[in-house]
LUMDO-186625 format. One line per 5 residues: number of its first residue (from 1); their letters; for each residue x, y, z of C-alpha. Coordinates in steps of 0.1 Angstrom, whole numbers. Each point is the difference from the previous one (the first is absolute). Layout:
<recs>
NUM = a = X,Y,Z; ...
</recs>
This chain:
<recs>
1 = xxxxx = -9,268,64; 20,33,-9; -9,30,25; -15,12,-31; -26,-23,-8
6 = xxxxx = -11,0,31; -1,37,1; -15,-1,-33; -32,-29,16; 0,25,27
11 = xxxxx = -8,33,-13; -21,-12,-32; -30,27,15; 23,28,-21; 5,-22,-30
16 = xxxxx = -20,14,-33; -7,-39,-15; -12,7,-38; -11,-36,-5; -19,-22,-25
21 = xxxxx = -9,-37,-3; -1,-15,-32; -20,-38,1; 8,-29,-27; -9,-29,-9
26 = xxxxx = 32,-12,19; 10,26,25; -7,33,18; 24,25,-9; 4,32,26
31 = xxxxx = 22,29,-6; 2,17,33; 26,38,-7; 30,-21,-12; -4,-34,7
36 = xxxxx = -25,-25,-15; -13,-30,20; -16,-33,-17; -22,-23,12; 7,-33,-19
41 = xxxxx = -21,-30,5; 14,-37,-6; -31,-20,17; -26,9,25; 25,-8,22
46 = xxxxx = 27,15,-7; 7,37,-11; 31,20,-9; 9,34,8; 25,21,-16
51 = xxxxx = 12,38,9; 28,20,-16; 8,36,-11; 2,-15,-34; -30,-9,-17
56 = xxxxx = 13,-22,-22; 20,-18,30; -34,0,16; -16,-20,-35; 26,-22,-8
61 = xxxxx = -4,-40,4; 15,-16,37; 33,-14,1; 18,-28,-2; -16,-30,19
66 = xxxxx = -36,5,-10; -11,-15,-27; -42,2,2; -21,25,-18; -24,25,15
71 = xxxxx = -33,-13,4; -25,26,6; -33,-21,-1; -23,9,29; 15,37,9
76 = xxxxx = -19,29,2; 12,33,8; -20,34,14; 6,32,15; -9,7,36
81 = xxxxx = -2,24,27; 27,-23,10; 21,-4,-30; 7,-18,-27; -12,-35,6
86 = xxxxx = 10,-27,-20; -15,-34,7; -13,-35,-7; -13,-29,22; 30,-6,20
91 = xxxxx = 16,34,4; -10,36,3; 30,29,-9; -4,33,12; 24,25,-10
96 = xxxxx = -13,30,27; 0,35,-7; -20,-2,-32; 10,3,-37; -13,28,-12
101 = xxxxx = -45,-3,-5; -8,-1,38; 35,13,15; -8,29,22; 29,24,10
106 = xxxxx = 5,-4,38; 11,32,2; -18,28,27; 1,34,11; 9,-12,36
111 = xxxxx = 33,14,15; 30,-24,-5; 11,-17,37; 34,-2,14; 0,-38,-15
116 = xxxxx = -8,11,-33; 26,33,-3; 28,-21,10; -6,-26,-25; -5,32,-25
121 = xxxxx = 33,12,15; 14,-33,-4; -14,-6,-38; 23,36,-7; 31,-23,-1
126 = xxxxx = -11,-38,-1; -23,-15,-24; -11,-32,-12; 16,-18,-26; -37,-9,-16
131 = xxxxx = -36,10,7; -25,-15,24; -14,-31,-7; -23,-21,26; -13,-30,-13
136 = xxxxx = -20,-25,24; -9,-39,-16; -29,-14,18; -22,-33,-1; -38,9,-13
141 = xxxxx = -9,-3,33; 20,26,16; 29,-19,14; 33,18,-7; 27,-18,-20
146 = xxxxx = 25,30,-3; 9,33,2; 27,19,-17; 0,35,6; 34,13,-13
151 = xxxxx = 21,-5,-28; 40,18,-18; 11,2,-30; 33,18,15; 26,12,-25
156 = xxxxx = 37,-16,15; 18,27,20; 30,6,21; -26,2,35; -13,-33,-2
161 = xxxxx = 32,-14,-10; -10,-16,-33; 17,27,-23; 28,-24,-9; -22,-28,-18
166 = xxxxx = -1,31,-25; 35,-21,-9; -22,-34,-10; -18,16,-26; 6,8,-33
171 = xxxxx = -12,32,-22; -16,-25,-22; -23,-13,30; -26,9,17; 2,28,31
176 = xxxxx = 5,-19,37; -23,8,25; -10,-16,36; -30,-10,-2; -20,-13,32
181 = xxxxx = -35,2,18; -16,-4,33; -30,-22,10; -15,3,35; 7,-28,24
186 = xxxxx = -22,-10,26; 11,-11,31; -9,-37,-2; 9,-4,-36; 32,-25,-10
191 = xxxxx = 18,-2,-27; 13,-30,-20; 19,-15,-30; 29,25,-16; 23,-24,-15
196 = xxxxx = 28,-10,17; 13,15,32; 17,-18,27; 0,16,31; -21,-26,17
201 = xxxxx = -34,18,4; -31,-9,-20; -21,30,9; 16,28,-18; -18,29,20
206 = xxxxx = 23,22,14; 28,-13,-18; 13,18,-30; 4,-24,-31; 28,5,-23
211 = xxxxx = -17,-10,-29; 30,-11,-28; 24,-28,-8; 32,5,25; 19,-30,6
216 = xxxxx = 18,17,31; -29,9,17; 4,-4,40; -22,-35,3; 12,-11,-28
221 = xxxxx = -13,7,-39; -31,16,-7; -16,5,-36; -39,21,-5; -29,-16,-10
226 = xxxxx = -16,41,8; -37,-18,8; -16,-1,37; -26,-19,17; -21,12,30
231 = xxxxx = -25,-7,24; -24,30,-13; -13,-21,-30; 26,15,-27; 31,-5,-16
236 = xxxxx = 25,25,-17; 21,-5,-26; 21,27,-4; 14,6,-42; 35,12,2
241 = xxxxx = 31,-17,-7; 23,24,18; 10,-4,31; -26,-2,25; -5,15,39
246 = xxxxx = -30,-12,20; -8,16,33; -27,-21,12; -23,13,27; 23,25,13
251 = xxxxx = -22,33,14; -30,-14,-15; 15,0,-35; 13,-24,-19; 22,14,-27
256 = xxxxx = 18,-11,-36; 27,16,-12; 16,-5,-32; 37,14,-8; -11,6,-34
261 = xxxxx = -34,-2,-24; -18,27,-16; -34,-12,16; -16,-15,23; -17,-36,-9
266 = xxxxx = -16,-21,26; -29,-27,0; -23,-9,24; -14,-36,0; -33,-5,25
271 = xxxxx = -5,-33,12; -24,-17,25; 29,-22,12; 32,0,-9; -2,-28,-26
276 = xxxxx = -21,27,-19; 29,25,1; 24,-25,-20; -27,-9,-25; 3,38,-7
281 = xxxxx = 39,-2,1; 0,-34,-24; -22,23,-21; 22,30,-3; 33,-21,-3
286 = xxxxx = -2,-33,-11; -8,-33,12; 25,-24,18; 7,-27,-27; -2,-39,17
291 = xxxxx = 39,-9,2; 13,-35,-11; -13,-21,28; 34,-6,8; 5,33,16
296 = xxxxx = -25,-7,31; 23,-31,8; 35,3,15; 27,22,-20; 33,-13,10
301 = xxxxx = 28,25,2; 34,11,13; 27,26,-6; 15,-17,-22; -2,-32,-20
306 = xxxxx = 38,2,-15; -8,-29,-20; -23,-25,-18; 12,-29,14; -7,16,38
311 = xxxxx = -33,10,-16; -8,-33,-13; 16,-15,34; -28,22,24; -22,-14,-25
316 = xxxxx = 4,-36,8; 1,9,31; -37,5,5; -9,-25,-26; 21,-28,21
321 = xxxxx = -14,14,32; -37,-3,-17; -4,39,12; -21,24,-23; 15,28,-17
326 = xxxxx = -10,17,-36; 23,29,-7; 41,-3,-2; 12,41,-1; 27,8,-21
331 = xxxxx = 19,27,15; 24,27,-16; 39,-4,-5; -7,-31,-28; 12,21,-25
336 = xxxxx = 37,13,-9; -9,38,-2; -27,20,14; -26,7,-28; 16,-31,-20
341 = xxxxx = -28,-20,-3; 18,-34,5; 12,-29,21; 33,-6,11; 7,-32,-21
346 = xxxxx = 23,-11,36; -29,2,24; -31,-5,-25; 15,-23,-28; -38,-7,-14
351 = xxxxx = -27,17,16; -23,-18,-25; 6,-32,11; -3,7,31; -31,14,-4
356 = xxxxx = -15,-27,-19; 11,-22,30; -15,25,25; -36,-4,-15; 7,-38,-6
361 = xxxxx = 1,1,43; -26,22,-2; 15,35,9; -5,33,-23; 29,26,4
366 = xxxxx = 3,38,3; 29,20,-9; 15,36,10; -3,27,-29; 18,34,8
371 = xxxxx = -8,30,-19; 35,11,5; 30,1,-24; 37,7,-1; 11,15,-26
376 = xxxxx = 24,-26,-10; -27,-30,-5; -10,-7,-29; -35,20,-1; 9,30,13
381 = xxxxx = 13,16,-30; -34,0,-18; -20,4,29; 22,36,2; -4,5,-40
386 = xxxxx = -38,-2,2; -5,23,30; -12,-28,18; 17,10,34; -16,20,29
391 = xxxxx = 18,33,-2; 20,31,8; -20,30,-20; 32,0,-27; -11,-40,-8
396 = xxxxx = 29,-12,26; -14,-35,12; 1,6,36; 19,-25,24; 6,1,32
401 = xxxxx = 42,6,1; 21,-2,22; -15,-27,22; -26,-15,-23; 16,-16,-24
406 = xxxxx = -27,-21,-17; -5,22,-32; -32,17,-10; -37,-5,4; -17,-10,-34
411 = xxxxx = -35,27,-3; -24,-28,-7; -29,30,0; 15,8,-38; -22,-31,-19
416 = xxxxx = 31,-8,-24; 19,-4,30; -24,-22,18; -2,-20,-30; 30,-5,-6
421 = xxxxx = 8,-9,37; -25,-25,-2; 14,-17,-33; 33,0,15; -6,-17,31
426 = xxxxx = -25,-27,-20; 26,-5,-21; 28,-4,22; -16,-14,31; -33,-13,2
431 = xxxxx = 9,-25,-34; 23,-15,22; -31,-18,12; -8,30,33; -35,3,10
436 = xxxxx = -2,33,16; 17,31,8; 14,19,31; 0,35,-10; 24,18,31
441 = xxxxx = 11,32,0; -32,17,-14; 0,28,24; 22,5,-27; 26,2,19
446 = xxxxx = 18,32,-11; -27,22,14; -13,22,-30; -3,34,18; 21,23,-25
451 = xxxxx = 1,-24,-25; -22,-10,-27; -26,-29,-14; -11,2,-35; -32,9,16
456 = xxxxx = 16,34,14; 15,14,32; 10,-31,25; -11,27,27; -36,-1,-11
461 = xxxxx = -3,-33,-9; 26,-16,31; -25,-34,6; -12,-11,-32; 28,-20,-12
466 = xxxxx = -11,-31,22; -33,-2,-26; 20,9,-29; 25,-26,6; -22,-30,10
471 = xxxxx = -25,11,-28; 25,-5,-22; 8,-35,10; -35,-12,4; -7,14,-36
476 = xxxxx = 25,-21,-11; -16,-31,17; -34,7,-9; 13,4,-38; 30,-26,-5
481 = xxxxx = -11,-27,23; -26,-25,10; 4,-1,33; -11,24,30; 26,32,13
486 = xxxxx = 14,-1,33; 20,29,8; 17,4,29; 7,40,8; 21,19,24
491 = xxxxx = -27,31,-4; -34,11,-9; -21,24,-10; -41,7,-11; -7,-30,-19
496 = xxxxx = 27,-22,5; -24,-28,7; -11,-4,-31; 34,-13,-14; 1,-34,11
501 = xxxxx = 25,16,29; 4,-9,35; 20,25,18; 20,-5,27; 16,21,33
506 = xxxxx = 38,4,-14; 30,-7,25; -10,-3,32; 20,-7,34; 1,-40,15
511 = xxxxx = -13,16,32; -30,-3,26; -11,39,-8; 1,-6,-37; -23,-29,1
516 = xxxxx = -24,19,24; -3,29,-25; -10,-25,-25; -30,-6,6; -15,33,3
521 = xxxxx = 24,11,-30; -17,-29,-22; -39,7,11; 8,41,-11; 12,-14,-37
526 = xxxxx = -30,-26,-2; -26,32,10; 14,18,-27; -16,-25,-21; 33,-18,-9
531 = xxxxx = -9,-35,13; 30,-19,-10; 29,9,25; 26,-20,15; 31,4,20
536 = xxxxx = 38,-19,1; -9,-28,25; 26,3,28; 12,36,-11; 24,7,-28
541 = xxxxx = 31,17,15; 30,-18,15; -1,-17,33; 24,14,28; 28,-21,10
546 = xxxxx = -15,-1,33; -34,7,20; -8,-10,31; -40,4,6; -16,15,35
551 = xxxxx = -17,-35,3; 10,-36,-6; -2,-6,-34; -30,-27,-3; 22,-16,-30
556 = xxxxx = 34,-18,6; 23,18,-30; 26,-22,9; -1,-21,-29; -5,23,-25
561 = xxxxx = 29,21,12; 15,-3,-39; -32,20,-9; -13,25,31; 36,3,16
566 = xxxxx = 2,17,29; -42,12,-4; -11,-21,27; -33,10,-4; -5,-1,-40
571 = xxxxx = -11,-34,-1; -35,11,20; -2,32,-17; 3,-18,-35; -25,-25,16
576 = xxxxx = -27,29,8; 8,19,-31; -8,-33,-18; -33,-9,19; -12,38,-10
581 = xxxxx = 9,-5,-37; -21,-31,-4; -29,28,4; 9,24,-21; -14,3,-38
586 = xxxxx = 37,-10,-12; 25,-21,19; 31,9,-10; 34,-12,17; 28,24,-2
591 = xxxxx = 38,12,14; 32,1,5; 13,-31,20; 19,-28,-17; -31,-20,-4
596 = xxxxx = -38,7,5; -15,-32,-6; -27,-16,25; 26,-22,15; 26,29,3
601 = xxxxx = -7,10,31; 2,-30,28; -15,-37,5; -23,20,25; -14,28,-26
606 = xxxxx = 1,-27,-29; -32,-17,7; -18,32,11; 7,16,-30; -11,-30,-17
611 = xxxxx = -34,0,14; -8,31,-12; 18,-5,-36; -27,-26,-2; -30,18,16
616 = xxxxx = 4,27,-28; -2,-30,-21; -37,-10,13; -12,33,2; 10,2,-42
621 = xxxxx = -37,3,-6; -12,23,24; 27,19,-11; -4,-2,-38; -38,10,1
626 = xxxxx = 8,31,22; 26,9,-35; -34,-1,-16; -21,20,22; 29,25,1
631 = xxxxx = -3,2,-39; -36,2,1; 0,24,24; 30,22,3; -1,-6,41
636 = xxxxx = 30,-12,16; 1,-35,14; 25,7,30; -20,24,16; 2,22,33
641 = xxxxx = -33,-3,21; -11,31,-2; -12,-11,-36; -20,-25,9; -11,10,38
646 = xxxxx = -7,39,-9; -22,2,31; 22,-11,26; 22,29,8; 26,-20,18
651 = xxxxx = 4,-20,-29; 9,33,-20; 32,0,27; 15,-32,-5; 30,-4,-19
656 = xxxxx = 15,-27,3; -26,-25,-7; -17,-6,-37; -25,-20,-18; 14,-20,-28
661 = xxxxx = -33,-5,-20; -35,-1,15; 8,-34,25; 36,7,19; 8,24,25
666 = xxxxx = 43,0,2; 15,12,30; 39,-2,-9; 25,-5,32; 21,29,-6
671 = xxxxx = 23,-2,36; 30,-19,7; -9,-24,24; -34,1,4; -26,-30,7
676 = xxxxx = -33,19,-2; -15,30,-13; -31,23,6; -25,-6,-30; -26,22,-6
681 = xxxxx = -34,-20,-15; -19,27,-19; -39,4,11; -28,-11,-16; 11,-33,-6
686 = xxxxx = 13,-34,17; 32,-16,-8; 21,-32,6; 33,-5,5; 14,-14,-30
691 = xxxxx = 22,-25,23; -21,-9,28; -35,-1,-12; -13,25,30; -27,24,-12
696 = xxxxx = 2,34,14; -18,30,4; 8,26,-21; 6,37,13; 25,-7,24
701 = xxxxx = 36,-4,5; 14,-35,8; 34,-12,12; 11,-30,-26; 26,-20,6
706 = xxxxx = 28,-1,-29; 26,-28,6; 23,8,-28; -19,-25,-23; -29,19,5
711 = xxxxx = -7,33,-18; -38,10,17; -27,-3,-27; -39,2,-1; -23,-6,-24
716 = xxxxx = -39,16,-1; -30,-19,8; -20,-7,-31; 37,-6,-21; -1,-23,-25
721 = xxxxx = 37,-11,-8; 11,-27,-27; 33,-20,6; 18,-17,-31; 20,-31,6
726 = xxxxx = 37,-1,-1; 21,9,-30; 30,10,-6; -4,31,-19; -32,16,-21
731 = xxxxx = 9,-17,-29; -12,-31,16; -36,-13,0; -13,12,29; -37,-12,16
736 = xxxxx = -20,14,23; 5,-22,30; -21,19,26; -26,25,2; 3,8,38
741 = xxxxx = -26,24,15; 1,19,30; -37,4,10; -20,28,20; -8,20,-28
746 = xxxxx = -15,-2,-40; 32,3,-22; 11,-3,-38; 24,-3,-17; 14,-4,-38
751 = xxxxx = 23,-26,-8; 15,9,-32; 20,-21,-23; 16,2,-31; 33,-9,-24
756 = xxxxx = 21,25,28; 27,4,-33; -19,20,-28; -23,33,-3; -27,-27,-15
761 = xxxxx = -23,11,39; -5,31,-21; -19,-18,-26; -19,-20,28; 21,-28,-1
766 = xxxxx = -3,-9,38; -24,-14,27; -19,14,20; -16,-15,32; -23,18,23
771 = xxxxx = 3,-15,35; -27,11,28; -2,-14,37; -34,-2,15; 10,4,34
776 = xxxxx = -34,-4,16; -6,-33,-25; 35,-10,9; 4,-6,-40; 24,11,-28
781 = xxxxx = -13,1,-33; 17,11,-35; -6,13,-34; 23,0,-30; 1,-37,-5
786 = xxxxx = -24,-25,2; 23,-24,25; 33,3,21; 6,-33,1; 7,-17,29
791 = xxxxx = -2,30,17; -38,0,-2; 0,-32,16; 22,8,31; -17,34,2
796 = xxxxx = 14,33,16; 31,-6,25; -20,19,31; 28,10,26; -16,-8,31
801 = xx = 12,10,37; 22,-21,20
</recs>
């Protein structure tokens, strides 16, 4: 924070607060001098603060993203020596220093020391951008959540550099000001979620979060979903578009900072476990929609498909090869113009038909939609007439000339626009028989600083457009079709999840360090309650023509030399990449090499990959049912173990290991060459390896081997997992062939089923069936149904020790 904010927490003794608290039926209201501070419960759980020199700033509604109402059932509020208190059965608010019926004046007739006439001398020529504020959130029983105690509201000057975003606004809009606030951070507290930042740490104390969609970013692109999860029993979502600096634990502070606002709006969400937290963020923005259940199978994808006779040629491919696959991709370059909305009649001569011969094999396809036009399509003209372009301030669609030649970005936060986007690309490309949509470039990709949405000032509003845009497209679903959205998104922001979207981590390096960063890079974007994250399988960029790895590579490339050239090594780092993607909540294939098919890459990687193409296959209703939970829930299904092991402090270090639902513990190889890694078995528990059967202690760290068919995986005692028999994709009848049980502990589990196509599960329309392990009666039992066949008569699959 600004030297003057602090100076301004530090010398509040010689403030002269006039103050007064005003209590609703929905809020406290607290006008402290200038500034007014509201105290806005949404559940017991979950309360809202807002401060701002403005009052009506300080009243106004939150932002884009939430979409709940406040809920001030169960809050009561009272006037201590204290403070004001504000509270219910979960939390208790305290904003110290009184509001006016108890506040005492701290003042005394005692001499000023030499502390105290510096900080005078000091105040003569620095002052705080807004008055003191110290609020502390604590559980009824005295444990402390939070505490923020400092906040600015700093007009944009030439000292702290920001005078020049003076230049994004108009005189029609609102003033610009940096808005920010500090929270205390204790010593042992970590911080986790954020959005999207790939620097390859999962912890994000003491490391400053650039919190905003920038494709160029130094580990590669980063978008702001502004909500963290910690270890102290609290979450934070932080309401501000703008872009966002975090400072996480850095001098016992942890500090946002937002380049513009004219407030400052945060909630805080209590929860016992972390699993509570989400319930609260589900709450505030939205719940995550099942996708088609063809989404949680294997998404096949390259850069690019020139035509439909290659696409129709990979297809038989894995049908002839009796491989599993559900999703063809679609990607851009099918059309004759940017923004055209078309197929190049050469390359795509009837994209219907070959549709309607994709489903007849089983496969649905997805398609690349831009947002961009040139301004000689055939769009752009009326696009430009409407006003439907992002913006220079005199209505000039903004582009990104000389280099970027792509046209403009369509504003899809303008409703007619949106509409009309969505009409567009229904009518144009999704009749053609398409079943979903990959919406890239929703950064967008001509960043808006200085220019302007419908909405207002890109500045303020710089990460919104990934909601905007994908609300607009899942709209359109949810009103045009029958069928369930899948979006596919370069970007995200607060509530994203709830728009049928799945969001990936943009173009990424084919190298050893980008797939290590991966995995703590996905774990942040599932903690920030956005559970539906993938990544290009085997990196998107362009291969070198040559690379020669520090150890042998453990996969001859020799005879896929037409695909890896000189990459010796790219046949055991697809391999890897592969075995970690079967475990994530999508597995999407992705990149830049002639072809990216499973038997692209050497007879030696072939039937690896294969293996695990078909384990994803098995695991389709474990899988599935964890889709539910998520949308029952809001909790995250891929999921770092300090979530579900929040008393085992080394578990809150480990980043590069992840539970993928409540059974499997994934330890991804991550090194060229390696044979075995160091796994960490959380406390508490016992667990198996997945491929040998031992049972193991938990609480310690054991060396696994990992031949490079072998990614290490665990599962809990007391897991209940159900394995389907072999199909070839989702849209196959698929049974439950196993219920396989690893014993040592009680467990449950929900196996969940329904039509995996429609929104009908939102009418009831599925099946439910409670599972529960008696561990010490060695019996599974289940509720839902009255019989499951001949599973009741083979019983539980009980994995026993070799």
């Amino acid at each position: 924070m600004r030297l003057r904010s602090l100076l301004a927490a530090g010398m509040c003794f010689a403030s002269s607060f006039t103050l007064y608290a005003q209590a609703s039926t929905n809020r406290v209201v607290i006008q402290r001098d200038n500034s007014t501070i509201v105290l806005e419960p949404y559940a017991p759980n979950i309360i809202r603060v807002t401060l701002s020199l403005d009052k009506n700033e300080a009243l106004a509604a939150p932002g884009y993203g939430i979409t709940t109402q406040p809920a001030p059932d169960g809050w009561s509020y009272d006037e201590t020596d204290a403070g004001a208190v504000y509270q219910s059965s979960r939390i208790v608010v305290t904003l110290l220093g009184g509001t006016g019926k108890r506040h005492t004046e701290t003042h005394s007739d005692a001499p000023l020391t030499n502390v105290q006439k510096t900080q005078a001398s000091i105040g003569k020529f620095f002052n705080g951008s807004a008055p003191w504020a110290d609020i502390q959130f604590k559980t009824p029983e005295g444990q402390q959540l939070l505490e923020m105690n400092g906040w600015e509201m700093a007009v944009l000057n030439y000292k702290d550099g920001d005078a020049g975003l003076e230049h994004d606004r108009r005189p029609s809009d609102k003033p610009f000001y940096q808005v920010g606030a500090t929270f205390a951070s204790p010593a042992d507290e970590h911080y986790w979620g954020l959005g999207q930042n790939q620097e390859g740490y999962l912890d994000h104390r003491g490391h400053t979060v650039e919190c905003w969609n920038n494709y160029v970013s130094t580990g590669g692109p980063t978008w702001c979903i502004p909500f963290a999860v910690t270890n102290k029993g609290y979450g934070l979502l932080w309401d501000n578009p703008s872009q966002t600096t975090i400072m996480p634990g850095f001098n016992e502070q942890t500090r946002w900072q937002s380049q513009v606002g004219n407030r400052v709006s945060y909630f805080v969400i209590a929860g016992k476990t972390t699993d509570e937290i989400y319930e609260g963020y589900r709450l505030l923005t939205g719940a995550t929609p099942l996708l088609p259940k063809a989404a949680y199978g294997y998404i096949q994808c390259k850069q690019r498909y020139m035509s439909q006779d290659e696409l129709l040629g990979v297809a038989k491919g894995y049908r002839d090869r009796q491989l599993p696959a559900d999703v063809l991709v679609v990607d851009w370059f099918y059309y004759t113009k940017m923004g055209q909305m078309d197929f190049d009649p050469q390359a795509w001569p009837d994209p219907k038909a070959m549709n309607e011969e994709l489903h007849k094999m089983g496969f649905q396809t997805m398609i690349s939609v831009w947002p961009r036009f040139v301004p000689d399509d055939r769009f752009y003209a009326t696009i430009k007439k409407n006003g439907w372009f992002e913006h220079l301030a005199d209505g000039t669609p903004t582009n990104g000339l000389p280099y970027d030649r792509a046209g403009s970005d369509i504003d899809t936060t303008n409703p007619a626009a949106a509409k009309w986007y969505w009409d567009t690309i229904r009518d144009n490309i999704l009749s053609k028989g398409f079943d979903s949509l990959w919406a890239d470039e929703t950064e967008p990709d001509l960043p808006p600083n200085g220019s302007y949405f419908h909405i207002g000032p890109g500045t303020r509003y710089f990460n919104v457009y990934p909601l905007f845009h994908t609300g607009a497209l899942y709209d359109g679903f949810r009103r045009d079709t029958n069928r369930r959205a899948l979006i596919l998104s370069r970007d995200a922001y607060l509530g994203v999840q709830s728009k049928g979207t799945i969001v990936w981590s943009s173009d990424i390096s084919p190298t050893w360090d980008t797939l290590k960063r991966q995995v703590p890079t996905g774990l942040d974007v599932a903690a920030s309650g956005l559970a539906y994250w993938s990544n290009d399988t085997g990196g998107w960029g362009y291969l070198p023509a040559v690379h020669h790895p520090v150890h042998p590579p453990l996969l001859d490339p020799s005879d896929a030399r037409d695909n890896v050239g000189g990459y010796d090594d790219y046949p055991e780092l697809y391999t890897r990449w592969f075995e970690y993607a079967t475990f994530l909540p999508i597995m999407r294939t992705h990149g830049s090499r002639n072809y990216n098919e499973v038997w692209s890459y050497g007879k030696q990687a072939e039937p690896i990959l294969e293996k695990y193409l078909k384990l994803r296959y098995e695991l389709m209703p474990y899988i599935y049912s964890l889709g539910y939970a998520t949308y029952k829930t809001g909790a995250p299904f891929m999921r770092a173990l300090f979530m579900d092991f929040p008393n085992d402090a080394k578990a809150a270090e480990v980043s590069d290991e992840y539970m993928f639902g409540p059974a499997f513990l994934v330890a991804p190889v991550t090194d060229q060459g390696s044979t075995s890694k160091e796994v960490y078995l959380p406390a508490g528990t016992e667990w198996y390896n997945y491929w040998t059967k031992e049972r193991l202690q938990g609480g310690q760290t054991v060396k696994v081997s990992a031949p490079i068919d072998t990614i290490p995986l665990f599962v809990r005692a007391g897991s209940i997992v159900p394995l389907g028999s072999p199909v070839l994709s989702t849209n196959d009848p698929q049974i439950i062939a196993h219920i396989r049980v690893y014993p040592g502990a009680n467990g449950d589990f929900i196996l969940y089923q329904d039509d995996g196509k429609t929104y009908a599960y939102e009418k009831g329309q599925s099946t439910l069936i409670r599972l529960h392990w008696d561990d010490a009666a060695k019996k599974l039992t289940h509720e839902g149904i009255s019989s499951l066949g001949d599973l009741d008569k083979q019983g539980a699959d009980v994995v026993q020790q070799p």
